[in-house]
DRENPA-3360 file (N, C-alpha, C; in nm, 2 decimals, always signed):
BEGIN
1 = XXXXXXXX = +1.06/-0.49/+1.73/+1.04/-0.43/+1.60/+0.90/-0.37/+1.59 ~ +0.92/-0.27/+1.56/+0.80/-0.17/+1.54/+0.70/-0.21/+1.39 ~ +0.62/-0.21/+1.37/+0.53/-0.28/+1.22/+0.41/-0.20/+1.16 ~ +0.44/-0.12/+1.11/+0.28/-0.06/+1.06/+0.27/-0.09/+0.91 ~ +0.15/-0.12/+0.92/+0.03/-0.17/+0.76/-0.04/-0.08/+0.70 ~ +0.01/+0.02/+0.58/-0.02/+0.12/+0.56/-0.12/+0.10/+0.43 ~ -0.29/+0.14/+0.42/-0.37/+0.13/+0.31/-0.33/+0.30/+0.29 ~ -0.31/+0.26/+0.13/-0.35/+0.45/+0.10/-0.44/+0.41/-0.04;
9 = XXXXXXXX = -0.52/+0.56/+0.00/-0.63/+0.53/-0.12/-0.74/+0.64/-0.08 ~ -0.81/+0.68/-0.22/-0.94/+0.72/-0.17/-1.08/+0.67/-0.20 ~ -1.12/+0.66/-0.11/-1.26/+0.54/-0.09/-1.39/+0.62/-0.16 ~ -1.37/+0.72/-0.22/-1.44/+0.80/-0.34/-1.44/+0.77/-0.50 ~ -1.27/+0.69/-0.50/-1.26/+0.70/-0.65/-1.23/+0.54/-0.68 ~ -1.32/+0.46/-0.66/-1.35/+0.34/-0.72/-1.22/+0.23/-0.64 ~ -1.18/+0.17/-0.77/-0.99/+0.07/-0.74/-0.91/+0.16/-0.63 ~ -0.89/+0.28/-0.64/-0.82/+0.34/-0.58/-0.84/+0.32/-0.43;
17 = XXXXXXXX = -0.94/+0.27/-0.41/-0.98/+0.27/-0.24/-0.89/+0.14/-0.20 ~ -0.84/+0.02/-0.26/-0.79/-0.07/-0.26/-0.73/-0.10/-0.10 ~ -0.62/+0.00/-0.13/-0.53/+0.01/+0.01/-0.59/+0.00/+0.15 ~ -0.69/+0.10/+0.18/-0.78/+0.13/+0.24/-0.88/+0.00/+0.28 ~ -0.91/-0.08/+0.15/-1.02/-0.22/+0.18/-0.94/-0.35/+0.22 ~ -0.83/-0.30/+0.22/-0.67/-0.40/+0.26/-0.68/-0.42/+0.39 ~ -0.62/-0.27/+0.45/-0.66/-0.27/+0.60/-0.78/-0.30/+0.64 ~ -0.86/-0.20/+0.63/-1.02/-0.30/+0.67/-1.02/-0.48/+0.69;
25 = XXXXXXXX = -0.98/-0.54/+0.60/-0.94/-0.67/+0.62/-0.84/-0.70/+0.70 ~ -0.77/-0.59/+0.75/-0.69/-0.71/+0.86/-0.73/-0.64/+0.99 ~ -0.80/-0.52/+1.01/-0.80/-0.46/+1.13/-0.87/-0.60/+1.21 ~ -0.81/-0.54/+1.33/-0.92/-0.66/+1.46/-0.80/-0.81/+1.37 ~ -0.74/-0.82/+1.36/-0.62/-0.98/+1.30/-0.49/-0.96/+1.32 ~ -0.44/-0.83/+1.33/-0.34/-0.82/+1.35/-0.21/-0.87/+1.43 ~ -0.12/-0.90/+1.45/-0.05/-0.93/+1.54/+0.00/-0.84/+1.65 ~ +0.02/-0.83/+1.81/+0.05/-0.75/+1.89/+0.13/-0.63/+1.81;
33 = XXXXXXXX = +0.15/-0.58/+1.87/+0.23/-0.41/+1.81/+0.29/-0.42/+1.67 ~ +0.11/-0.46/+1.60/+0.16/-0.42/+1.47/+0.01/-0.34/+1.44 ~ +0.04/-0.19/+1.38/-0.05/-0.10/+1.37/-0.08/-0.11/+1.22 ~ -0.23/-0.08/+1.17/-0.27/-0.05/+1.07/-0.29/+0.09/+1.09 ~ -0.29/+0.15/+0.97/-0.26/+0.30/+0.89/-0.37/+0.32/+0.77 ~ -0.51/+0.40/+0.79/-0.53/+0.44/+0.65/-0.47/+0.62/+0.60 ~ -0.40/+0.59/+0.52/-0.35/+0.69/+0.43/-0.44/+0.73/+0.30 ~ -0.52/+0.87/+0.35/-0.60/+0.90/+0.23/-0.65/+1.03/+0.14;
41 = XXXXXXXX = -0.52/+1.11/+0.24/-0.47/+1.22/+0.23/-0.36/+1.15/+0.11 ~ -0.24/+1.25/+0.09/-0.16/+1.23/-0.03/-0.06/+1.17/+0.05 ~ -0.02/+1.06/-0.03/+0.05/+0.98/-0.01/+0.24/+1.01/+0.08 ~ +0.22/+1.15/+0.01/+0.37/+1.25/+0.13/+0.32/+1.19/+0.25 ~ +0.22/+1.14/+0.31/+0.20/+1.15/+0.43/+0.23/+1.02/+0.53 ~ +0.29/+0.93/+0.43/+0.34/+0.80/+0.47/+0.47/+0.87/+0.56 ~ +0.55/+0.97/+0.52/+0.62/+0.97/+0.62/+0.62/+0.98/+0.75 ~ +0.48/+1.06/+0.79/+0.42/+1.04/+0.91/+0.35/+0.96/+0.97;
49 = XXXXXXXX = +0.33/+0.90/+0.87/+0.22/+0.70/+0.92/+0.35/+0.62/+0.95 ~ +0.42/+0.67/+0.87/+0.58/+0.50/+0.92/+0.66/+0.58/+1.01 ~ +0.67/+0.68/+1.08/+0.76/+0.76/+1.17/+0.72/+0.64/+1.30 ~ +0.87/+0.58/+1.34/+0.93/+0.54/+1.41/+0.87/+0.34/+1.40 ~ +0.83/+0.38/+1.29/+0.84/+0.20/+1.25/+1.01/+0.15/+1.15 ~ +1.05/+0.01/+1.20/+1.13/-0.06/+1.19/+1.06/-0.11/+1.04 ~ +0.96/-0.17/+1.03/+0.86/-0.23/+0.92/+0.77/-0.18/+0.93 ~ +0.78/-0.14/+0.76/+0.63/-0.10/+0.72/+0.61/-0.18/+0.57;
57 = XXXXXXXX = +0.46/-0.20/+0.57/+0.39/-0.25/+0.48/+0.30/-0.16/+0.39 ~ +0.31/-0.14/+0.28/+0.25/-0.02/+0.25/+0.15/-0.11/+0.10 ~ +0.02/-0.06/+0.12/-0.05/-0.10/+0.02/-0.13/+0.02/-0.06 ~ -0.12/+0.01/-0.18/-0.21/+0.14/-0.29/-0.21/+0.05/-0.48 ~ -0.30/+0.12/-0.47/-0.37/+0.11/-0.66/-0.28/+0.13/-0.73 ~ -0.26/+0.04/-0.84/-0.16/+0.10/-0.98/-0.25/+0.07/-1.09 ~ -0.18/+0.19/-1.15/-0.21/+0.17/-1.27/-0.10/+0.18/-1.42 ~ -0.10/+0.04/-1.40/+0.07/+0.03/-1.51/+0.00/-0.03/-1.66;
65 = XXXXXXXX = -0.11/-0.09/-1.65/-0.14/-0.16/-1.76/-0.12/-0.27/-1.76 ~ -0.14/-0.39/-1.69/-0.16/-0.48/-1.63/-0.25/-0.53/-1.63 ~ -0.28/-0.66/-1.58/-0.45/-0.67/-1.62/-0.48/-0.66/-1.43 ~ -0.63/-0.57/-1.43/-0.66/-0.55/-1.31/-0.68/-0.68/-1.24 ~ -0.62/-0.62/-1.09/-0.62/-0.76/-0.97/-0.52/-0.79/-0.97 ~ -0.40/-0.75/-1.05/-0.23/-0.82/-1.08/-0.19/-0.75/-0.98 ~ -0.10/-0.82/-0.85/-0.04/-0.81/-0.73/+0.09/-0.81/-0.80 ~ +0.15/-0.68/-0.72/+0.31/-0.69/-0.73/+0.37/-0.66/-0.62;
73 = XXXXXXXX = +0.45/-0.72/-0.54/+0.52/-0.72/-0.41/+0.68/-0.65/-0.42 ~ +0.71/-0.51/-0.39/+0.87/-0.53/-0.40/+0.90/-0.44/-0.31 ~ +1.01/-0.51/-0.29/+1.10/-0.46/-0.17/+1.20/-0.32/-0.16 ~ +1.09/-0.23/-0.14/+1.17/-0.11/-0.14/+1.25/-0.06/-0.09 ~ +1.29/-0.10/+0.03/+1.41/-0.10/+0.13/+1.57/-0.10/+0.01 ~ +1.52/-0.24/-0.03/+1.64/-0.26/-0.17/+1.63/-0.21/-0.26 ~ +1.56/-0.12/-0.30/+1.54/-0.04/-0.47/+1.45/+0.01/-0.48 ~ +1.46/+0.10/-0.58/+1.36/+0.19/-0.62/+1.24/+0.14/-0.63;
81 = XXXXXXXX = +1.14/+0.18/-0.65/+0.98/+0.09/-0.71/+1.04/+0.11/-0.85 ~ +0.96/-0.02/-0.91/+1.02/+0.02/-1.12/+0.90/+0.16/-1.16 ~ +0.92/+0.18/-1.25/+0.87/+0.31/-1.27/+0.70/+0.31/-1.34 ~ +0.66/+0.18/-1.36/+0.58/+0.17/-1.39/+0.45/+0.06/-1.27 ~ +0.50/+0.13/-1.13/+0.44/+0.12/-1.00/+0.46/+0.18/-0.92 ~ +0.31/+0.26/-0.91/+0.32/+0.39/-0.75/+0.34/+0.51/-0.78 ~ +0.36/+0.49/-0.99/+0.38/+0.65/-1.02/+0.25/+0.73/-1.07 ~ +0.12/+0.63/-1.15/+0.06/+0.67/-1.18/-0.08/+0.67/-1.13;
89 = XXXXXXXX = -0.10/+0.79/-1.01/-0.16/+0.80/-0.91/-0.31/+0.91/-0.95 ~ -0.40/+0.88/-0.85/-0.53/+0.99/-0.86/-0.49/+1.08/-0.73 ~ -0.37/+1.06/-0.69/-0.27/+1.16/-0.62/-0.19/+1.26/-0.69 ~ -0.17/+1.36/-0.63/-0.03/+1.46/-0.66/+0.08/+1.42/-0.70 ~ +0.12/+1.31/-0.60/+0.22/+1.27/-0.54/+0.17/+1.14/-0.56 ~ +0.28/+1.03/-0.57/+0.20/+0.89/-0.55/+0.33/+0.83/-0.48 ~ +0.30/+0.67/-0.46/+0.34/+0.64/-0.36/+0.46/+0.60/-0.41 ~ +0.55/+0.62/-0.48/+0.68/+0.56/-0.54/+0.77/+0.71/-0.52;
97 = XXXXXXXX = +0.74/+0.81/-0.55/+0.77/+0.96/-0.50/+0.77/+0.94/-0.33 ~ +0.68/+0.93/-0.26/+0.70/+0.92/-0.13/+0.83/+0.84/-0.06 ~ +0.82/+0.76/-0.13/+0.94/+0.61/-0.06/+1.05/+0.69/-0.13 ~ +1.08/+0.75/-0.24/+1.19/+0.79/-0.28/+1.26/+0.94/-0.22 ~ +1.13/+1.01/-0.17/+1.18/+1.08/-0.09/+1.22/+1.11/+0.05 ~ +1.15/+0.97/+0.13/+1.20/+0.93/+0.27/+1.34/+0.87/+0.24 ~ +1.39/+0.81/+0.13/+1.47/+0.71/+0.07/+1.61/+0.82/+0.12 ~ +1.58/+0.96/+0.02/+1.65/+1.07/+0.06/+1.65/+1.17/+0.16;
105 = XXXXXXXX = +1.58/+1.15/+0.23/+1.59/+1.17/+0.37/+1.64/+1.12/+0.47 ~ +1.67/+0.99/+0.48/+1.65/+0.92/+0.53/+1.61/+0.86/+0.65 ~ +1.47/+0.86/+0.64/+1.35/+0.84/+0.67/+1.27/+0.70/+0.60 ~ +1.33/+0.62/+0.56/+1.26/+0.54/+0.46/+1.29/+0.40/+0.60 ~ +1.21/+0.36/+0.66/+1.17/+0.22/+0.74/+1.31/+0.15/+0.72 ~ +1.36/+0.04/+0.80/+1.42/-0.01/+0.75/+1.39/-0.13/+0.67 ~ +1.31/-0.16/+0.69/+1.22/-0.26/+0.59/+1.08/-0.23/+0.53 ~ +1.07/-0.17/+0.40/+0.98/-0.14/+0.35/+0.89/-0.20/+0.26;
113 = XXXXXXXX = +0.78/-0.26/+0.24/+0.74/-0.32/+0.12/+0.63/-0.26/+0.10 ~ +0.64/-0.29/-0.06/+0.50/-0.23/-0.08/+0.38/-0.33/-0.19 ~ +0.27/-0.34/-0.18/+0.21/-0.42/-0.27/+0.10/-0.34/-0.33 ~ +0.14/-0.34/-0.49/+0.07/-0.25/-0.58/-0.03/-0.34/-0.67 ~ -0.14/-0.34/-0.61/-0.26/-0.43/-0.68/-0.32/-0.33/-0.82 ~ -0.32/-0.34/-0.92/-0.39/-0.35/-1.05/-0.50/-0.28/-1.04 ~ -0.57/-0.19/-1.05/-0.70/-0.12/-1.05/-0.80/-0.13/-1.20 ~ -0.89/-0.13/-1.21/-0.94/-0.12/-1.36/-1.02/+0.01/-1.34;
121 = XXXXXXXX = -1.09/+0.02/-1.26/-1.21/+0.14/-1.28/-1.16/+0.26/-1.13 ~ -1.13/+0.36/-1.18/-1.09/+0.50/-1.10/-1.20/+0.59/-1.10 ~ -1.35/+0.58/-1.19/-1.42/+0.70/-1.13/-1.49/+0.76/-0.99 ~ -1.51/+0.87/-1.03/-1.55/+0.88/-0.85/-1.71/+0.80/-0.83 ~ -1.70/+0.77/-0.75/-1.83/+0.71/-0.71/-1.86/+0.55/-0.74 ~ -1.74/+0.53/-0.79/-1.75/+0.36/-0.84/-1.71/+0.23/-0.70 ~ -1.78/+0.20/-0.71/-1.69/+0.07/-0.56/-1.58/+0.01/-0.62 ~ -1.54/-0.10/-0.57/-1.44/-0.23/-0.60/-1.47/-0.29/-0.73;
129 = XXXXXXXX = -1.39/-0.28/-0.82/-1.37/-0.42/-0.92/-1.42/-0.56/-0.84 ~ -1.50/-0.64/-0.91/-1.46/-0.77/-0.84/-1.29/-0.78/-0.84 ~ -1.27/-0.77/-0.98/-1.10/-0.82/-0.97/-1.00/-0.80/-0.88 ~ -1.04/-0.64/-0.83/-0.95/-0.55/-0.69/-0.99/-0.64/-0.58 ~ -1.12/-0.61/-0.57/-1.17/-0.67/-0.47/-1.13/-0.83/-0.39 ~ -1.11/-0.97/-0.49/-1.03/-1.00/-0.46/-0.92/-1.01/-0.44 ~ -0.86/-0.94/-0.53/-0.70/-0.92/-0.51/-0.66/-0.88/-0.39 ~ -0.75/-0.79/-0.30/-0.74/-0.72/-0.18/-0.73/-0.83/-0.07;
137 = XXXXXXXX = -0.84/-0.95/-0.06/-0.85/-1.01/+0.01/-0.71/-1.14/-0.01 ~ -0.63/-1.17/-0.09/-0.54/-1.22/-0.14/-0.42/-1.15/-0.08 ~ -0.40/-1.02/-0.10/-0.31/-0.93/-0.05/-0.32/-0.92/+0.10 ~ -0.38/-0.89/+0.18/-0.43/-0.93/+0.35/-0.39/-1.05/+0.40 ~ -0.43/-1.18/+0.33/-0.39/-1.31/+0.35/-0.22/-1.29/+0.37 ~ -0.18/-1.23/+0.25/-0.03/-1.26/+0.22/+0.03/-1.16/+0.34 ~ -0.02/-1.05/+0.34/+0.03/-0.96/+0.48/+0.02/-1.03/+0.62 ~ -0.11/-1.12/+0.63/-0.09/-1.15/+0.76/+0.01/-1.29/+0.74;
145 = XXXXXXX = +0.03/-1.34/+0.64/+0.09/-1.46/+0.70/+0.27/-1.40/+0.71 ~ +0.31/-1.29/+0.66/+0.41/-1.17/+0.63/+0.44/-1.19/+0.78 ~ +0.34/-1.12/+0.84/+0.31/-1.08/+0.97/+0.40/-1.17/+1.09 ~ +0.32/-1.31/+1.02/+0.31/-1.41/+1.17/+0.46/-1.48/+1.11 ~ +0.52/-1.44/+1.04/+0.63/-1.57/+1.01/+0.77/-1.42/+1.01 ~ +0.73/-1.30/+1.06/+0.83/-1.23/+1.09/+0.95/-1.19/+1.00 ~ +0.89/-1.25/+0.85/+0.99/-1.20/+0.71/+1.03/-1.04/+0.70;
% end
């Protein structure tokens, strides 16, 4: 099985780097042929980061209204993202659009998940929330242990 760990984000606009500080945490941990992905271009571009993975793992910023640092894990393979995750992006396109349109392509992994951590602060030039910030390191733990127990 083929496995890529996809961060998308941009490391300019504060929470939104999220995905991005995801991978950073696992690069150099990974398990054999499983590839990390930063996606920081628009998120269309996942089609091209998960082209010819079995499993992909896909991590980015939400902003649903939630309290920042709130982890949500779902399994896109089986359903749509809910509509109040992956839609409201400092993208074009965000990452719930993308899966929906490999979905209709079909192009969409056969195992897709994606984990939409909570952002509080999107200006440009802002770093990590503590809140993100942990949550990032919480989200990596949970991917790699994802990883090694082959779910």
């Amino acid at each position: 099985m083929t496995t890529c760990v996809v961060g998308v984000g941009n490391d300019l606009r504060g929470d939104d780097a999220v995905g991005l500080a995801v991978v950073e945490l696992l690069e150099g941990s990974l398990p054999d042929g499983v590839r990390a992905v930063r996606c920081e271009g628009e998120p269309v571009a996942l089609l091209t980061a998960w082209e010819r993975c079995d499993r992909t793992i896909v991590v980015d910023a939400t902003r649903s209204g939630a309290e920042p640092g709130t982890v949500r894990r779902i399994v896109a393979h089986e359903q749509p993202l809910p509509d109040d995750v992956g839609r409201s992006s400092t993208h074009v396109l965000g990452v719930a659009e993308a899966v929906e349109l490999a979905r209709a392509l079909g192009k969409l992994p056969a195992r897709t998940i994606v984990y939409g951590i909570e952002g509080a602060v999107f200006d440009t030039g802002a770093p990590l929330s503590p809140s993100v910030q942990a949550a990032a390191a919480v989200v990596a733990a949970s991917i790699r242990r994802e990883l090694e127990g082959g779910d």
